[in-house]
N, CA, C and O atoms as CSV, one atom per row, in Angstrom:
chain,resi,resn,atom,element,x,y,z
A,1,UNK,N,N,14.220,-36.379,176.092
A,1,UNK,CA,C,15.051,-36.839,177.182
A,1,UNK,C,C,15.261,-35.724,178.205
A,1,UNK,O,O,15.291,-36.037,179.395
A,2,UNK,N,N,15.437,-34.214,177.771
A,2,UNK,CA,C,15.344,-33.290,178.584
A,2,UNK,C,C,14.528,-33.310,179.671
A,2,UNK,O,O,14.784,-33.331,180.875
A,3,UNK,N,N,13.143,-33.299,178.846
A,3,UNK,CA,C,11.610,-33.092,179.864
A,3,UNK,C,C,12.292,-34.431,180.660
A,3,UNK,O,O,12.825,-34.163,181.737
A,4,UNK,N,N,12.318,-35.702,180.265
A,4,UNK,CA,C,12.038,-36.859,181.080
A,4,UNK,C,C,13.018,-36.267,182.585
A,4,UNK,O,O,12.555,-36.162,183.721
A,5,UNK,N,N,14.375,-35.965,182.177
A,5,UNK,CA,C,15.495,-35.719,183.095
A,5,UNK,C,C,14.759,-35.023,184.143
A,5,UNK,O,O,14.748,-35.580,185.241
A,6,UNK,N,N,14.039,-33.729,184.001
A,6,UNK,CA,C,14.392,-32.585,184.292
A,6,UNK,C,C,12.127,-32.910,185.542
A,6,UNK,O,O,11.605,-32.403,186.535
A,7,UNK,N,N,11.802,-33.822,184.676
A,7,UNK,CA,C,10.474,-34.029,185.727
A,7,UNK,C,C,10.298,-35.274,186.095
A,7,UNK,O,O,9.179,-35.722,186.344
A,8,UNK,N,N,11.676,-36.158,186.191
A,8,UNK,CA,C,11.768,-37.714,186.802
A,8,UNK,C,C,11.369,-38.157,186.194
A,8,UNK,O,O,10.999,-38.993,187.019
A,9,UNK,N,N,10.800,-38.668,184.930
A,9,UNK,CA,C,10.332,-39.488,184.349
A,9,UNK,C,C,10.933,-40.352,183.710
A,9,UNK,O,O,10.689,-40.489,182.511
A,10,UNK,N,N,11.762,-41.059,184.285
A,10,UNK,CA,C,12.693,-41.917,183.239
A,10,UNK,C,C,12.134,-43.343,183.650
A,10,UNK,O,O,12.028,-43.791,184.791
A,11,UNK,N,N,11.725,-44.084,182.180
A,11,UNK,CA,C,10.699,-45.218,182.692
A,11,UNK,C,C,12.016,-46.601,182.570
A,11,UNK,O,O,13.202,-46.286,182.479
A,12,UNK,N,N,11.635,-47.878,182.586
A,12,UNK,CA,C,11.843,-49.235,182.120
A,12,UNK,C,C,12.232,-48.666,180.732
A,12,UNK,O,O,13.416,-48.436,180.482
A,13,UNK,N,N,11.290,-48.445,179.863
A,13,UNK,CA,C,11.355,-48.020,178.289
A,13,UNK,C,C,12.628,-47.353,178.256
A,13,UNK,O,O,13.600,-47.939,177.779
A,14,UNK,N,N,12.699,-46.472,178.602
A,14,UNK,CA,C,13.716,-45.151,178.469
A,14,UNK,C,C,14.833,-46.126,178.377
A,14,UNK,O,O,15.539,-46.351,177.394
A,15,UNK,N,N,14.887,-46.739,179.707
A,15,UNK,CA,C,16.276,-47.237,180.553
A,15,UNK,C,C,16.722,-48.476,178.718
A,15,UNK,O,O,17.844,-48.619,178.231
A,16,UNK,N,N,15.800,-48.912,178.350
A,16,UNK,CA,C,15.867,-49.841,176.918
A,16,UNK,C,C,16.277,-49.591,176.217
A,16,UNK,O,O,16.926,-50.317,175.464
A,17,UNK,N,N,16.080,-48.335,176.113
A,17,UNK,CA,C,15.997,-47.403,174.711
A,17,UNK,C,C,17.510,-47.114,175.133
A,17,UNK,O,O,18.359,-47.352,174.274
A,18,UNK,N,N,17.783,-46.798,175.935
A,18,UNK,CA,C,19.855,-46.837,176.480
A,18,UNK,C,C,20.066,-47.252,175.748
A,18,UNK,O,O,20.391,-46.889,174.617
A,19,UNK,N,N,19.872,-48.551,176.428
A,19,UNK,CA,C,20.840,-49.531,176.139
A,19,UNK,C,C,21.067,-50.448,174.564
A,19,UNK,O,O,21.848,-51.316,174.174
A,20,UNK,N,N,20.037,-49.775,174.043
A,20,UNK,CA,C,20.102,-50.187,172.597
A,20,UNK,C,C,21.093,-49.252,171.845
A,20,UNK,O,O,21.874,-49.552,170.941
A,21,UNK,N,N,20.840,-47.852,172.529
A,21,UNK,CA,C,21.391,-46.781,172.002
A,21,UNK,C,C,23.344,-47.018,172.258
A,21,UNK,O,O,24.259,-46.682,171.506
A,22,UNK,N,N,23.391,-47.694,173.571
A,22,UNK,CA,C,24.812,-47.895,173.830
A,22,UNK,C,C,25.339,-49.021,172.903
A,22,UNK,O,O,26.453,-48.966,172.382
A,23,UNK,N,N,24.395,-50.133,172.714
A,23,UNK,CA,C,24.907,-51.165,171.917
A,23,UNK,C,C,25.050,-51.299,170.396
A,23,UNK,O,O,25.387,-52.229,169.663
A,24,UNK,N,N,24.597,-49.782,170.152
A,24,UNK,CA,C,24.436,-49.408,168.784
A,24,UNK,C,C,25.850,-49.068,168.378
A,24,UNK,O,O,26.379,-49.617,167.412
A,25,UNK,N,N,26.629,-47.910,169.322
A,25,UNK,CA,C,28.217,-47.554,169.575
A,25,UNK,C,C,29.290,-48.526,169.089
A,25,UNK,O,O,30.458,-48.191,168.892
A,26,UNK,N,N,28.848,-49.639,168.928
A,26,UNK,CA,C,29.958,-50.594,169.198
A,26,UNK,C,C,30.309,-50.662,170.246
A,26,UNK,O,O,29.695,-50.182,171.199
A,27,UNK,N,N,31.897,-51.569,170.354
A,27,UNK,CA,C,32.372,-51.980,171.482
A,27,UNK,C,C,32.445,-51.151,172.847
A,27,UNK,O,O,32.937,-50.023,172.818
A,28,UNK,N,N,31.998,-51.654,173.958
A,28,UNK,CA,C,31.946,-50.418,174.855
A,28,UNK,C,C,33.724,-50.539,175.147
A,28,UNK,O,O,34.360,-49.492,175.265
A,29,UNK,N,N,34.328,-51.692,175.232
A,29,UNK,CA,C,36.006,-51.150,175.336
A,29,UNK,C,C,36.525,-50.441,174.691
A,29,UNK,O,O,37.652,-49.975,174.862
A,30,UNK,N,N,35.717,-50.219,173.755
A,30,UNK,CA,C,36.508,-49.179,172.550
A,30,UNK,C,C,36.638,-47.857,173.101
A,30,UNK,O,O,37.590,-47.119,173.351
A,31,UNK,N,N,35.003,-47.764,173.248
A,31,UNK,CA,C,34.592,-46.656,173.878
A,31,UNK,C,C,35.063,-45.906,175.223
A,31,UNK,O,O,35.161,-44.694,175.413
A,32,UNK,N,N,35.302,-46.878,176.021
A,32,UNK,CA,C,35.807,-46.307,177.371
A,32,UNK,C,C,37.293,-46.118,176.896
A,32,UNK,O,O,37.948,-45.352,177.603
A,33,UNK,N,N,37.917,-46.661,175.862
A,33,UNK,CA,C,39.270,-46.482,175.733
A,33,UNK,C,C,39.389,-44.818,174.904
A,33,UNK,O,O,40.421,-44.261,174.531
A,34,UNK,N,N,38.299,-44.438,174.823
A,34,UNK,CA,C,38.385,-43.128,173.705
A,34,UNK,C,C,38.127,-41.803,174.848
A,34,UNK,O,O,38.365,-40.627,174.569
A,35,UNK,N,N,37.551,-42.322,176.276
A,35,UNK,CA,C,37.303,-41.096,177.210
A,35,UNK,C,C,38.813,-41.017,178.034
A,35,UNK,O,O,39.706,-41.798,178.360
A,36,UNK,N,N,38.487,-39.496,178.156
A,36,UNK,CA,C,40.078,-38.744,178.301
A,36,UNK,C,C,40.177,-39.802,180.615
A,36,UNK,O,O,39.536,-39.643,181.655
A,37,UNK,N,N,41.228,-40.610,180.220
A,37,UNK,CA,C,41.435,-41.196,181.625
A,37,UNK,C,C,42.194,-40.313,182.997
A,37,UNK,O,O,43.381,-40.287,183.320
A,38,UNK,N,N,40.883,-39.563,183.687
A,38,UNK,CA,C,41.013,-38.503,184.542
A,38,UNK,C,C,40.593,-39.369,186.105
A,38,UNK,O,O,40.183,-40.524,185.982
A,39,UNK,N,N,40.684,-38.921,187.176
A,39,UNK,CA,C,40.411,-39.407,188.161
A,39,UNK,C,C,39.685,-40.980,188.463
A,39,UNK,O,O,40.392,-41.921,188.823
A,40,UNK,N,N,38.800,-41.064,188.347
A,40,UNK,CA,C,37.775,-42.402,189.036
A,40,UNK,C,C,37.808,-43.196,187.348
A,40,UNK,O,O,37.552,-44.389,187.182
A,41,UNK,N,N,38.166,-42.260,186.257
A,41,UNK,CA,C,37.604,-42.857,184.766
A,41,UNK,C,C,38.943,-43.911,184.860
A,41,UNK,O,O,38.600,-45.094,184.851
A,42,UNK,N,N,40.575,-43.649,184.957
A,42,UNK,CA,C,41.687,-44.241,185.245
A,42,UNK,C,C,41.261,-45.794,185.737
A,42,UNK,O,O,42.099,-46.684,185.588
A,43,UNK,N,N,40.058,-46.084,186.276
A,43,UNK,CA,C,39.978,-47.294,186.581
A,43,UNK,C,C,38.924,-47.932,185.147
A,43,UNK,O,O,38.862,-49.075,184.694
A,44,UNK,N,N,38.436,-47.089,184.865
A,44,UNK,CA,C,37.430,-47.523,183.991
A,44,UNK,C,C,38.344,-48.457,182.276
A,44,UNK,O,O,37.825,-49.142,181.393
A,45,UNK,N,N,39.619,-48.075,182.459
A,45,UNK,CA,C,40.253,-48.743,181.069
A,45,UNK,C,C,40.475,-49.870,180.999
A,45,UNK,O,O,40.807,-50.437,179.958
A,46,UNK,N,N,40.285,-50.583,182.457
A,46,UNK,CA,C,41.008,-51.717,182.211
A,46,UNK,C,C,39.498,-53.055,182.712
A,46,UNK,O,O,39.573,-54.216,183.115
A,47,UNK,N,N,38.080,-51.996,182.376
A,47,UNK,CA,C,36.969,-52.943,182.752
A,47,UNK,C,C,36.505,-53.519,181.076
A,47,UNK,O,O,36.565,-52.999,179.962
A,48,UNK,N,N,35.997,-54.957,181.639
A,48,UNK,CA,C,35.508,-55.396,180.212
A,48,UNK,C,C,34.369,-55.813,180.057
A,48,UNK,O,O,34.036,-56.932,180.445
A,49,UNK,N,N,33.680,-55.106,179.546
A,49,UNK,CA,C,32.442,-54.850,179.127
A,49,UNK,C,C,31.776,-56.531,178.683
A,49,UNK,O,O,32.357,-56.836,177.642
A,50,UNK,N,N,30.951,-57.503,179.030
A,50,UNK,CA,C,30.214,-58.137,178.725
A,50,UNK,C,C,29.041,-57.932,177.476
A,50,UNK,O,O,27.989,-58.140,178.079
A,51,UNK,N,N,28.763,-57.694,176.341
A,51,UNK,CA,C,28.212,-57.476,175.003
A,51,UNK,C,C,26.845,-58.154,175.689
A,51,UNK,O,O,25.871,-57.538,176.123
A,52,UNK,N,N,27.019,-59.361,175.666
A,52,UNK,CA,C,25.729,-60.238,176.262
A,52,UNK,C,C,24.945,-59.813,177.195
A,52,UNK,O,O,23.958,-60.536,177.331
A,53,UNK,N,N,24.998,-58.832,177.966
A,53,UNK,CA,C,24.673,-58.840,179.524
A,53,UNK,C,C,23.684,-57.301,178.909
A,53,UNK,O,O,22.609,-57.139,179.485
A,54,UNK,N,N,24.013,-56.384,177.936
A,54,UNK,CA,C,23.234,-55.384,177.507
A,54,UNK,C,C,21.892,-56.180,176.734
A,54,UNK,O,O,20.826,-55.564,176.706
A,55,UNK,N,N,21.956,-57.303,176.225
A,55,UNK,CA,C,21.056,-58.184,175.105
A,55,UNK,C,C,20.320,-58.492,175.973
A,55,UNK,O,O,19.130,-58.586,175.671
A,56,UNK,N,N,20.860,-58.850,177.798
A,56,UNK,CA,C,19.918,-59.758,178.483
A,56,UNK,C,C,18.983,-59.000,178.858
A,56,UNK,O,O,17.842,-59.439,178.999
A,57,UNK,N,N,19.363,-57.483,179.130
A,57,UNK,CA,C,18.663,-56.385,180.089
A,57,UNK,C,C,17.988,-55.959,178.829
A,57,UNK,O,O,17.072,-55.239,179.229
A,58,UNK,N,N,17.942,-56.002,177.662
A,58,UNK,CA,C,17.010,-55.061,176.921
A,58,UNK,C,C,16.230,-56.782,176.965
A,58,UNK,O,O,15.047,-56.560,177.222
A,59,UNK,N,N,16.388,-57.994,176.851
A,59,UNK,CA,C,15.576,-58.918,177.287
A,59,UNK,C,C,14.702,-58.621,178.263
A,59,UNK,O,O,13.592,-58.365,177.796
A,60,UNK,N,N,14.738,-58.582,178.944
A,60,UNK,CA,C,14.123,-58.086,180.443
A,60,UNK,C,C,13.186,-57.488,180.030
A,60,UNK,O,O,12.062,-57.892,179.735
A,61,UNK,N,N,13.795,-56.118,179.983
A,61,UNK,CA,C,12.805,-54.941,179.656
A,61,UNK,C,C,11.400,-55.386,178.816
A,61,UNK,O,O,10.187,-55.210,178.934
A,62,UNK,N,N,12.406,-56.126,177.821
A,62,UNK,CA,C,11.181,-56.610,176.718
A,62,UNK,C,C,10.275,-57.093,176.994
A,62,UNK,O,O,9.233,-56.759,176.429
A,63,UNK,N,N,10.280,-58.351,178.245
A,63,UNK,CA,C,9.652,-59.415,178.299
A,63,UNK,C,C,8.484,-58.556,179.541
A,63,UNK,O,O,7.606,-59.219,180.092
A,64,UNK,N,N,8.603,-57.534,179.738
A,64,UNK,CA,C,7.675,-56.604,180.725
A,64,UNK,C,C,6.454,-56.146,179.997
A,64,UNK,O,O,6.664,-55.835,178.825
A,65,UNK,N,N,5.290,-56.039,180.402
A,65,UNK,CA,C,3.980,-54.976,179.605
A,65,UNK,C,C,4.283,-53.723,179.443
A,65,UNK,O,O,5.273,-53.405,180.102
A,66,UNK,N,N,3.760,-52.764,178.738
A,66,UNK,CA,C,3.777,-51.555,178.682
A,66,UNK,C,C,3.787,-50.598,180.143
A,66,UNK,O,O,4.398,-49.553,180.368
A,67,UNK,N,N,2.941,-51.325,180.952
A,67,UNK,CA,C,2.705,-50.912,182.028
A,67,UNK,C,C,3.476,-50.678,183.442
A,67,UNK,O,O,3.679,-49.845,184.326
A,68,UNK,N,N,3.794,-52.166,182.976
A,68,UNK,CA,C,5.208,-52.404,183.610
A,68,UNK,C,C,6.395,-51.556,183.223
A,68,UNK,O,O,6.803,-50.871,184.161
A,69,UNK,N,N,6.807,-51.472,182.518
A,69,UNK,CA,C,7.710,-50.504,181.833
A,69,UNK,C,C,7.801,-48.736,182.391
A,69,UNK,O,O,8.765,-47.999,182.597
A,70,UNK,N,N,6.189,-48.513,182.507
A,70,UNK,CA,C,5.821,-47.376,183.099
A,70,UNK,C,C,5.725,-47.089,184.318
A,70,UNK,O,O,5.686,-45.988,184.866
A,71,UNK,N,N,5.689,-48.103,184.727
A,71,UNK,CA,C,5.755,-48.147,186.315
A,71,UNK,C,C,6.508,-49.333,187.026
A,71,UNK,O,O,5.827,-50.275,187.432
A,72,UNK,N,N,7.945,-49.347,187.210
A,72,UNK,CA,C,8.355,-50.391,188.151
A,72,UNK,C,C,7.632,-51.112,189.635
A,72,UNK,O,O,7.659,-52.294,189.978
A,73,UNK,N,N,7.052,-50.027,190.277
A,73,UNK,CA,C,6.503,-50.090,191.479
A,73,UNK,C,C,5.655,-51.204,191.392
A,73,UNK,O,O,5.398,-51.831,192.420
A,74,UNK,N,N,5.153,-51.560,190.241
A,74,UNK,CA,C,4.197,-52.376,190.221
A,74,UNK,C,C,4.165,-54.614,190.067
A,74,UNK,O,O,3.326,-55.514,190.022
A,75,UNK,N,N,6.146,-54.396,190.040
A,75,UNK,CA,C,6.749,-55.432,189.542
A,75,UNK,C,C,6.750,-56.160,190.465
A,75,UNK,O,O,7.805,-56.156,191.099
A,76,UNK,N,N,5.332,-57.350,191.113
A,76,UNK,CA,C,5.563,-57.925,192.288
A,76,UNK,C,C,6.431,-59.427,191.877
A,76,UNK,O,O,7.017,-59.655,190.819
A,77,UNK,N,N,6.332,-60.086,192.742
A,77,UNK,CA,C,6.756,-61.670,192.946
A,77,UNK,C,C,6.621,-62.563,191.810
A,77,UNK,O,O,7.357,-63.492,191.476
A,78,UNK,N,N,5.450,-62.082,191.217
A,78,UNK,CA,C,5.020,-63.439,190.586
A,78,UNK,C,C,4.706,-62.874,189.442
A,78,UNK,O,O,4.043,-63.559,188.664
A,79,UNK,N,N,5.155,-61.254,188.966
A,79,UNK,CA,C,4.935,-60.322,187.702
A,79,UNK,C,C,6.916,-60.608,187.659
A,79,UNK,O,O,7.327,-60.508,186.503
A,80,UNK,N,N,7.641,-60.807,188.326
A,80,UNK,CA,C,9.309,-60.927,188.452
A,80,UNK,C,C,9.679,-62.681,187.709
A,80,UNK,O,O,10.538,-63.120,186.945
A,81,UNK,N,N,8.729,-63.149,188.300
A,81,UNK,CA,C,8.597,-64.604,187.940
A,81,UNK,C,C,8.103,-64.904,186.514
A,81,UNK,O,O,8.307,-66.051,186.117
A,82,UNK,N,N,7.375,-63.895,185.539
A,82,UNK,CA,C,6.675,-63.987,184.260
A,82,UNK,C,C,7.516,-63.428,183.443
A,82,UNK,O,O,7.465,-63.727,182.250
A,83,UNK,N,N,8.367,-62.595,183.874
A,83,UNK,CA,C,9.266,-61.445,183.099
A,83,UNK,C,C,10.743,-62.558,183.104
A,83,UNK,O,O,11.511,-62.498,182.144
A,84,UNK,N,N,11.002,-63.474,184.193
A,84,UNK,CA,C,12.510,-64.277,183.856
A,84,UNK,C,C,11.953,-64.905,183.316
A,84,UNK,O,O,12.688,-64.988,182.331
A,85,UNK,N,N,10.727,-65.823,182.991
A,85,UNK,CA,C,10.469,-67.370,182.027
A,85,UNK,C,C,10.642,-66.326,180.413
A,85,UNK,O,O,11.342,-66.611,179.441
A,86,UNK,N,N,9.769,-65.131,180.593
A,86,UNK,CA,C,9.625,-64.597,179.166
A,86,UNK,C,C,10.977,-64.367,178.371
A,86,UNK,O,O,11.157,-64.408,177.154
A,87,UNK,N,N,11.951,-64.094,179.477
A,87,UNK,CA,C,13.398,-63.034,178.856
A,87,UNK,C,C,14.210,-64.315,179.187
A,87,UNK,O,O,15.396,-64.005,179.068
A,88,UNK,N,N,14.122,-65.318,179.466
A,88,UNK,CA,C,15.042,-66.269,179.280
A,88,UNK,C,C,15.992,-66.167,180.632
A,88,UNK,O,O,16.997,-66.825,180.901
A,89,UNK,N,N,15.579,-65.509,181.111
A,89,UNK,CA,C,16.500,-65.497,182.688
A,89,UNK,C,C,16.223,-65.990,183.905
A,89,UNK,O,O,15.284,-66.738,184.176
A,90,UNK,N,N,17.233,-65.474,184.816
A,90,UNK,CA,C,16.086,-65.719,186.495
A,90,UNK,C,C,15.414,-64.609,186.937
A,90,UNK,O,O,15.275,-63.542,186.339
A,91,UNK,N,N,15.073,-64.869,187.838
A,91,UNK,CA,C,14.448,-64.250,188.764
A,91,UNK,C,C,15.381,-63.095,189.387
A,91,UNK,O,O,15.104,-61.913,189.589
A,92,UNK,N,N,16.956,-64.032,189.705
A,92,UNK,CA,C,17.805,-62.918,190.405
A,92,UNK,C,C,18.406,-61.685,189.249
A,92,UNK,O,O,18.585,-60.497,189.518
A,93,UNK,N,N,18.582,-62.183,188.268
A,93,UNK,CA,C,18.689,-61.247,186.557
A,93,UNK,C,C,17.570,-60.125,187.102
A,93,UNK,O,O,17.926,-58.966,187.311
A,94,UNK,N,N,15.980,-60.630,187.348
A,94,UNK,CA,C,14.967,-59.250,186.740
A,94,UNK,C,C,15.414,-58.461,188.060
A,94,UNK,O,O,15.292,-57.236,188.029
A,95,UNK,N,N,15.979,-59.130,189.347
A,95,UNK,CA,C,15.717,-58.156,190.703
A,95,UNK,C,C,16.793,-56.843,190.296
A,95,UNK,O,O,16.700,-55.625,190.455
A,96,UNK,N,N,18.199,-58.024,189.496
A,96,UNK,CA,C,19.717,-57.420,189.375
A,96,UNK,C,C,19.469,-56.041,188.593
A,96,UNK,O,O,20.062,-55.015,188.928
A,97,UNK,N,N,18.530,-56.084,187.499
A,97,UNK,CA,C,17.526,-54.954,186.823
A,97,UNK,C,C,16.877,-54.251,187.375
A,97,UNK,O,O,16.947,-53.025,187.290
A,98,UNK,N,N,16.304,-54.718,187.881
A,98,UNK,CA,C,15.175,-53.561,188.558
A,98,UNK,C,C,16.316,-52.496,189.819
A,98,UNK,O,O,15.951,-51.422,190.295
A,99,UNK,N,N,17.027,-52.852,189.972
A,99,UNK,CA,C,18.251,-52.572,191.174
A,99,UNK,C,C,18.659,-51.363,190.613
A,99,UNK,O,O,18.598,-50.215,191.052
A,100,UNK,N,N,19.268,-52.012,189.115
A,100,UNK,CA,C,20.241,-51.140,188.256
A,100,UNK,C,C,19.551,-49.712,188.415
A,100,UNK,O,O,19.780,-48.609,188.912
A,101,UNK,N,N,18.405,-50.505,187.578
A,101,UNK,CA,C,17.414,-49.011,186.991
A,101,UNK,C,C,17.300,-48.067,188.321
A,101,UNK,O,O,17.608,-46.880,188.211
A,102,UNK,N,N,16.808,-48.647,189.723
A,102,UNK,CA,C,16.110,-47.817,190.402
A,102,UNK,C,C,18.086,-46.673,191.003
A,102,UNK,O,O,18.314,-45.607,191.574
A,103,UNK,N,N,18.873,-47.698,190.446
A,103,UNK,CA,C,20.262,-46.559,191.143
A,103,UNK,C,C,20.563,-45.748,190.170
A,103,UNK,O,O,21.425,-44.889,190.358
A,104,UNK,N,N,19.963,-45.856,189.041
A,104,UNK,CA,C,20.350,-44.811,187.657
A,104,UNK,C,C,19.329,-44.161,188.068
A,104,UNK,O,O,19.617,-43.017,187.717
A,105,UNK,N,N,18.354,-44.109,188.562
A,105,UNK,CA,C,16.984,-42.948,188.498
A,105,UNK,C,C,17.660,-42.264,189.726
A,105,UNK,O,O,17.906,-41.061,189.812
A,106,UNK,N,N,17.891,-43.103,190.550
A,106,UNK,CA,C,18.622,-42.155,191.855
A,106,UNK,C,C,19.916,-41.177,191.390
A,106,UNK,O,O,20.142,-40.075,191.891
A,107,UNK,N,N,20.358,-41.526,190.805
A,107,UNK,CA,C,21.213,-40.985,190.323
A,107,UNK,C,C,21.142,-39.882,189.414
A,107,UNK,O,O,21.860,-38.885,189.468
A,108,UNK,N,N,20.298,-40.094,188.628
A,108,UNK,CA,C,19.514,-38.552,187.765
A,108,UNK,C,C,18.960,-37.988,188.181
A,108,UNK,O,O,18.694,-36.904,187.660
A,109,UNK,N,N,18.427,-38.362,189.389
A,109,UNK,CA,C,17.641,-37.556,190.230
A,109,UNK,C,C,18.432,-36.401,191.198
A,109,UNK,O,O,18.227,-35.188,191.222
A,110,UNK,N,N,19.466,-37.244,192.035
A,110,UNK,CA,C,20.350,-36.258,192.303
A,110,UNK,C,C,21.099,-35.139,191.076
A,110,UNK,O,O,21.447,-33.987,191.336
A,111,UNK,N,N,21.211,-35.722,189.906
A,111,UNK,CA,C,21.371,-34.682,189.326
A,111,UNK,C,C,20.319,-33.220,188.612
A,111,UNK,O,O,20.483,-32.006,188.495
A,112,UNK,N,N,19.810,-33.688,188.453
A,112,UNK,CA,C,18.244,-33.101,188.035
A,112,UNK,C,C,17.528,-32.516,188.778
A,112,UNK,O,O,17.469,-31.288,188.703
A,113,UNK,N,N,16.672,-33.320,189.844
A,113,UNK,CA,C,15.805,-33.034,190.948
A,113,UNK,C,C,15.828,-32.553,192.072
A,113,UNK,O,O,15.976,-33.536,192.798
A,114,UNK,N,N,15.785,-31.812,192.598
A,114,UNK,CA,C,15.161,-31.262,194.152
A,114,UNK,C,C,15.827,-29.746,193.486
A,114,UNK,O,O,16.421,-29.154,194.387
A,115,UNK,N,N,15.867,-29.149,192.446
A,115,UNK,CA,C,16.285,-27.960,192.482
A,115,UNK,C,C,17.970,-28.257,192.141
A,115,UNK,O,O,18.724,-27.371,192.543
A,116,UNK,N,N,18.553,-29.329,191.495
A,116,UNK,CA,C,19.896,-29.604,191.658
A,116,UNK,C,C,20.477,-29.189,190.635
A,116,UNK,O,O,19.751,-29.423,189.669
A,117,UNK,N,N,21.700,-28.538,190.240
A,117,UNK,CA,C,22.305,-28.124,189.277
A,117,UNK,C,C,21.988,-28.224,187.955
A,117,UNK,O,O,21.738,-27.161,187.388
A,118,UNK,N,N,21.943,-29.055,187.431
A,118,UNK,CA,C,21.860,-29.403,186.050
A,118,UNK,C,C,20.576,-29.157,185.733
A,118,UNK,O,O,20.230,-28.591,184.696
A,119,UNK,N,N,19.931,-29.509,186.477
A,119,UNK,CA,C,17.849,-29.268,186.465
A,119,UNK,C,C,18.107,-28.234,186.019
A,119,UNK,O,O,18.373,-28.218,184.818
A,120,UNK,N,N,18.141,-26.872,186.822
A,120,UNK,CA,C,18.145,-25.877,186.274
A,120,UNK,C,C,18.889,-25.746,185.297
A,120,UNK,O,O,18.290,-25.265,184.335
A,121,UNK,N,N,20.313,-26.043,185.056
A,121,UNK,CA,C,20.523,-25.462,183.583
A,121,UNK,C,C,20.362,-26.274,182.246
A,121,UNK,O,O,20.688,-25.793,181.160
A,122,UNK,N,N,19.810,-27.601,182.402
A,122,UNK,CA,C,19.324,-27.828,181.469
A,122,UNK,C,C,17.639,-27.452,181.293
A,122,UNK,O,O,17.225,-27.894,180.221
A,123,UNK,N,N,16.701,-26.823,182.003
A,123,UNK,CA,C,15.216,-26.264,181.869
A,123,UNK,C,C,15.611,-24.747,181.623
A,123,UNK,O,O,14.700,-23.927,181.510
A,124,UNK,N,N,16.925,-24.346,181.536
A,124,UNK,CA,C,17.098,-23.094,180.489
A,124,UNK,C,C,17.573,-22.955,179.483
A,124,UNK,O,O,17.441,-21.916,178.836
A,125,UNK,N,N,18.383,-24.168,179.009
A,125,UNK,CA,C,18.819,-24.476,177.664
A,125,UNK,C,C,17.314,-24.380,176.957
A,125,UNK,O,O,16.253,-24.836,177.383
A,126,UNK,N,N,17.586,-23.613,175.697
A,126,UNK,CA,C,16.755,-24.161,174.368
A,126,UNK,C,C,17.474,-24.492,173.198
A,126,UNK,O,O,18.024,-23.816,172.329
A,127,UNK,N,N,17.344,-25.584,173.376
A,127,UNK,CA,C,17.781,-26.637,172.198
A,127,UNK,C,C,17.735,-27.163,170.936
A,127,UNK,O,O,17.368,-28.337,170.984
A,128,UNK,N,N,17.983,-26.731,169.697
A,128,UNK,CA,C,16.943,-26.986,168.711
A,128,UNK,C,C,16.439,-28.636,168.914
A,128,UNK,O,O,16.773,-29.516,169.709
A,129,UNK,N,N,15.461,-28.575,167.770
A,129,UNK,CA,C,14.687,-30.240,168.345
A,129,UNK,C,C,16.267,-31.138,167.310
A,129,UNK,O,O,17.004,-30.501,166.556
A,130,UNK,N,N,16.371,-32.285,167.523
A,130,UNK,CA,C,16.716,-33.020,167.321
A,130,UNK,C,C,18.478,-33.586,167.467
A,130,UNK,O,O,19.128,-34.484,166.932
A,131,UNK,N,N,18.734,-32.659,168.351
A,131,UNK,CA,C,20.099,-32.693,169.051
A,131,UNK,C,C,19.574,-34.313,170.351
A,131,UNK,O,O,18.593,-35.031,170.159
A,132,UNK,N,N,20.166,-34.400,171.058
A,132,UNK,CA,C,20.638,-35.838,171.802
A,132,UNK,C,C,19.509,-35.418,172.939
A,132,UNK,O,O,18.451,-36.043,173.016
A,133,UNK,N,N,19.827,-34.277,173.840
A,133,UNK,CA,C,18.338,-33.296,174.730
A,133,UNK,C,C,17.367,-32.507,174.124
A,133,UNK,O,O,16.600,-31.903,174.874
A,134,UNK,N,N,17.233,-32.379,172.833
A,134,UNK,CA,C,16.365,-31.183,172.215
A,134,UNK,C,C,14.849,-31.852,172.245
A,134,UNK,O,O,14.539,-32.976,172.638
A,135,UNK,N,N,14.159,-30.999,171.804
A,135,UNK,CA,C,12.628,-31.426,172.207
A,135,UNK,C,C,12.274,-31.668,170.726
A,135,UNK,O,O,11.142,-32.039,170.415
């Protein structure tokens, strides 16, 4: 997860592999009720997490090729149209996905990429392997 962070590579897969990983946690109300409620988080206690809506998006993901997965760019009209019949959704579900993902990559990216804080100090961390970033 380091390398992926730290040279943009965060695919469809990855983004799956989340969300399995979050739904593994249990309840996410639980969860947001256990982070210390500081500035912008103060709003976060009183949101309620939909259980279903993580099942639909690792749906999604699923119902994509390998390829797809590896490359969003490649998700036209009628590859958007094969992925809602497969995952049981619509059409506006795979766009609402593909949305998510591309503002979480933006978002790691500002953290990570162009030379941005964390890039560097996480590509000087050495980590033993099997910690949450370790290689």
């Amino acid at each position: 997860m380091q390398r992926k962070l730290i040279e943009d590579d965060f695919t469809l897969g990855d983004f799956r592999d989340q969300m399995k990983q979050i739904r593994k946690l249990g309840p996410l109300e639980s969860i947001l009720g256990m982070m210390p409620q500081v500035g912008m988080m103060k709003d976060l206690k009183n949101v309620k997490v939909d259980e279903n809506e993580i099942n639909r998006l690792v749906a999604i993901v699923d119902s994509m090729t390998p390829k797809e997965r590896a490359n969003h760019m490649m998700i036209n009209g009628q590859r958007r149209k094969r992925i809602a019949k497969g995952s049981g959704t619509s059409v506006q579900e795979v766009n609402n996905l593909l949305k998510q993902y591309a503002q979480m990559r933006k978002m790691m990216k500002s953290f990570t990429g162009g030379g941005g804080f964390l890039g560097k100090r996480l590509a000087k961390m050495k980590l033993p392997p099997g910690l949450p970033f370790g290689r």
